[in-house]
C-alpha atoms as one frame of an Amber mdcrd trajectory, in Angstrom:
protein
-114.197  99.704 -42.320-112.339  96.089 -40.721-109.154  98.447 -39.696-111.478
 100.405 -37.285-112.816  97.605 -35.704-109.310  95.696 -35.627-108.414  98.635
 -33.851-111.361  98.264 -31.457-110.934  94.924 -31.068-107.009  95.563 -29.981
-107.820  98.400 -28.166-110.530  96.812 -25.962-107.936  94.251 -25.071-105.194
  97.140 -23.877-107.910  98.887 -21.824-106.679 101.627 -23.594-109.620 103.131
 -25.478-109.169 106.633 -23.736-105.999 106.702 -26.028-107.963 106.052 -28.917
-110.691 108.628 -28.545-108.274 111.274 -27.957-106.368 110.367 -30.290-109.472
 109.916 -32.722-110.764 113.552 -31.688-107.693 115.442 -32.254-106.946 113.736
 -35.667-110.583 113.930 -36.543-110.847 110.067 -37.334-114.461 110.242 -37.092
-115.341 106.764 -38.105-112.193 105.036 -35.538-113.768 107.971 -32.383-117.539
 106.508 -33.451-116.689 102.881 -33.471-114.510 103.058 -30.386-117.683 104.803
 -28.659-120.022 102.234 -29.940-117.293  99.318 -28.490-117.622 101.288 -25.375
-121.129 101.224 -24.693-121.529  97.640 -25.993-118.757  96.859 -22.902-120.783
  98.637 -20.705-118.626 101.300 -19.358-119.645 104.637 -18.717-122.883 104.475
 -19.869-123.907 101.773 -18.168-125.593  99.771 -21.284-125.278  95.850 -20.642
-123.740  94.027 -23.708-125.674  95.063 -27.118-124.095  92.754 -28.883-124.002
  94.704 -32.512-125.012  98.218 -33.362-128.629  97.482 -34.230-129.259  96.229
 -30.373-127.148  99.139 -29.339-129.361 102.009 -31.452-132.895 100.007 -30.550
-130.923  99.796 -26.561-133.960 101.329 -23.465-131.297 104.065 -22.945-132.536
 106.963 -24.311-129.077 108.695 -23.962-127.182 105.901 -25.488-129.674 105.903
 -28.350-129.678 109.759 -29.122-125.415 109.885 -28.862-125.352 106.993 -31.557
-127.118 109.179 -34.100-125.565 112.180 -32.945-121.881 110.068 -33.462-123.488
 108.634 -36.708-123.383 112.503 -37.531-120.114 113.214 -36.250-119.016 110.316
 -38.506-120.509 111.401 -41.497-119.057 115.344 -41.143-122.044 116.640 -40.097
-120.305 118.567 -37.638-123.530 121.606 -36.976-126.242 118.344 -36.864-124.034
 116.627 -34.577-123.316 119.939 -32.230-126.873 120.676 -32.217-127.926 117.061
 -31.077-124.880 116.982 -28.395-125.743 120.040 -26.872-129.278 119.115 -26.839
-128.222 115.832 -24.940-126.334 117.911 -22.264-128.842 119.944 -21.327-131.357
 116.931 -20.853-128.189 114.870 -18.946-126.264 117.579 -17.692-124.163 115.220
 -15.347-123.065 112.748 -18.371-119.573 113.458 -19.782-120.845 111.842 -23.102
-122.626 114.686 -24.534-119.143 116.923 -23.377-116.921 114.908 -25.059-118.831
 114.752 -28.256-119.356 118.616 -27.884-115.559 119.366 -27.613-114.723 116.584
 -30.198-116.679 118.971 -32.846-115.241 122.564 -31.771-112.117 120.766 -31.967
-112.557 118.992 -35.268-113.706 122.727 -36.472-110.528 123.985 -34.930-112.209
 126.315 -32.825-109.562 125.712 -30.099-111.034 128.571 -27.210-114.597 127.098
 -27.284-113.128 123.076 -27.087-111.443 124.198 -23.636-114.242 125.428 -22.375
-116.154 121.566 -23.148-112.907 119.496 -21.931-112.396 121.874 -18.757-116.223
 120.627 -18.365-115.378 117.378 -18.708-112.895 117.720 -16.132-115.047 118.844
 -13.061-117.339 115.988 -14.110-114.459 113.095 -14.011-111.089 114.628 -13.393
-109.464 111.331 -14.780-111.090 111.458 -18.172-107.750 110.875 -20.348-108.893
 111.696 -23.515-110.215 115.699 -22.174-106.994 115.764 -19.728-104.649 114.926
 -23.169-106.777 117.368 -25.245-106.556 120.283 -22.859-103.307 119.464 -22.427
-102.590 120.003 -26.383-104.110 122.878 -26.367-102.308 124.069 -23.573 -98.939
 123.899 -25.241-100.383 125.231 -28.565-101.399 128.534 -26.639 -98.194 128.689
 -25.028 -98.823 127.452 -21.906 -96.386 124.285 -21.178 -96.881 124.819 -17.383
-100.805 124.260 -17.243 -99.959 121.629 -19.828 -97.996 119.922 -17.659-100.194
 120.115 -14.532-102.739 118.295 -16.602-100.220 115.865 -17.760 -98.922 114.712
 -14.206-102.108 114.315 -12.430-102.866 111.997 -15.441 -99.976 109.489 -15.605
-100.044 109.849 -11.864-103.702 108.046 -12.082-103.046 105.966 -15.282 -99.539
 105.150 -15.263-100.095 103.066 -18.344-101.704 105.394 -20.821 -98.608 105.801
 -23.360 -99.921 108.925 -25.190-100.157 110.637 -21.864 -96.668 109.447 -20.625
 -95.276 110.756 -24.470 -96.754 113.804 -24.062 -95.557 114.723 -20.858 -92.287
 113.848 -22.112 -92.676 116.455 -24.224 -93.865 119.026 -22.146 -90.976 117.964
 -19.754 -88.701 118.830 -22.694 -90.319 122.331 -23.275 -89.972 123.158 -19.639
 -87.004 121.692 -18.199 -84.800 119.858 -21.158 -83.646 116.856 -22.633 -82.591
 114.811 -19.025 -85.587 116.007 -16.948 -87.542 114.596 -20.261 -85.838 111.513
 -20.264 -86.451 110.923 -16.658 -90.252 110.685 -17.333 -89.671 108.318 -19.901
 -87.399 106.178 -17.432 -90.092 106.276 -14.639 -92.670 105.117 -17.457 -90.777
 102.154 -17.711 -90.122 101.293 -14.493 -94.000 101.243 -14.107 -94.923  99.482
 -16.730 -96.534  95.881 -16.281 -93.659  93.141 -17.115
């Protein structure tokens, strides 16, 4: 309910809503991942959608994509994970270039756990927009959970390296740093973080 769309609202102000949505995805916080989508097509960014300025002008929106991933999301919301799969794969094959459809794809192989098949989507996601922070932090995860801290890592760098501010990524490398190379190496991350950050 309102704490979703606090969070939008705060989130929209931090610029941070790639957070969020990966976040969102991996904790399977449906209705937070569908509102922050919805507050990101009413801003206009990625898909391009002018300012809707509720829902209702969103859904009733020209954009036939933006239209169809609202009811697939509505789906996704509601735990209608196959409806919502169905729909989002339906929507990639008609806009194969859109990382939309992708994300909601991997969002419900990885809300159903099926960690091999999400990989696949995010990897997707990646060779579309290699800066997508959400797929770069979800790979990433799933990464360390198969073992692999060095690919996770990889991921991780390239990230902070092009959003120096996204927290969640600058955490998690810490963490990978950790794995890999210990306590000071992870520290060091942490350190650099905060020399970045915006006074």
């Amino acid at each position: 309910g309102m704490s979703a769309l606090a969070d939008v609202a705060a989130v929209r102000e931090l610029g941070a809503a790639g957070v969020i949505i990966g976040a969102a995805l991996y904790h399977q916080k449906f209705t937070l991942l569908e509102a922050l989508a919805i507050a990101k097509l009413m801003s206009g960014q990625d898909l391009d959608m002018g300012r809707a300025s509720n829902l209702g002008e969103a859904v009733t929106a020209t954009d036939g994509l933006t239209r169809e991933l609202l009811t697939a999301l509505a789906a996704f919301r509601d735990g209608d994970i196959t409806d919502a799969l169905k729909q989002a794969q339906s929507l990639h094959s008609k806009y194969p270039d859109s990382v939309e459809p992708l994300r909601l794809i991997a969002a419900c192989y990885l809300g159903t756990s099926q960690w091999s098949t999400a990989k696949t989507y995010l990897e997707q996601i990646l060779k579309i927009n290699p800066n997508e922070p959400s797929a770069a932090k979800n790979l990433a995860k799933l990464e360390v959970q198969e073992g692999n801290p060095g690919a996770a890592h990889e991921l991780l760098a390239a990230l902070v390296e092009q959003v120096p501010h996204d927290e969640e990524a600058v955490l998690s490398l810490a963490r990978v740093e950790l794995l890999l190379n210990g306590e000071e190496s992870a520290l060091r991350v942490l350190e650099q973080a905060s020399e970045r950050a915006p006074e």
